[in-house]
C-alpha positions, 0 to 999 in steps of 0.5 A: 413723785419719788422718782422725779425727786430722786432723778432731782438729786441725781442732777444735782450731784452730777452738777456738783461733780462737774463743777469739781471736775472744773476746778481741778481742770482750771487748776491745772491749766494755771500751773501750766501757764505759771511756769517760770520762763528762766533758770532761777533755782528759787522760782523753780523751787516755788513752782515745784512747791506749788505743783505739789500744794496742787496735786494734793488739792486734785487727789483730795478733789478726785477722790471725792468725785470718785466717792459721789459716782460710785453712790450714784452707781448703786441708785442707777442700779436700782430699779423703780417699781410703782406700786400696782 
């Protein structure tokens, strides 16, 4: 029972990795296509305020992703013995 729990818990914290995981890819792609098309200095501005706004948000995301795996390292690691 324990281990049926344990692979549970396992799937949820990889479900929410990867929904961390989207939010930083569709992130990205927006700042992609949101890319001003002509010269002006303030929508360049903006968009450079923005960018970073962004990848401040990714490294705080990343970071936080990088945390969950190395957690679930250490439980991989582990083996289960059943009592005899």
């Amino acid at each position: 029972m324990e281990k049926s729990q344990a692979i549970n818990e396992l799937g949820k914290k990889l479900n929410k990795d990867i929904e961390i995981l989207d939010t930083v890819y569709s992130d990205m792609v927006e700042a992609i296509h949101l890319k001003p098309q002509g010269n002006e200095l303030e929508e360049l501005r903006l968009y450079v305020d923005n960018l970073y706004t962004m990848l401040n948000r990714t490294v705080f995301r990343i970071q936080e992703v990088k945390n969950s795996i190395a957690e679930e390292k250490q439980l991989l690691l582990e083996t289960w013995n059943p009592p005899a």
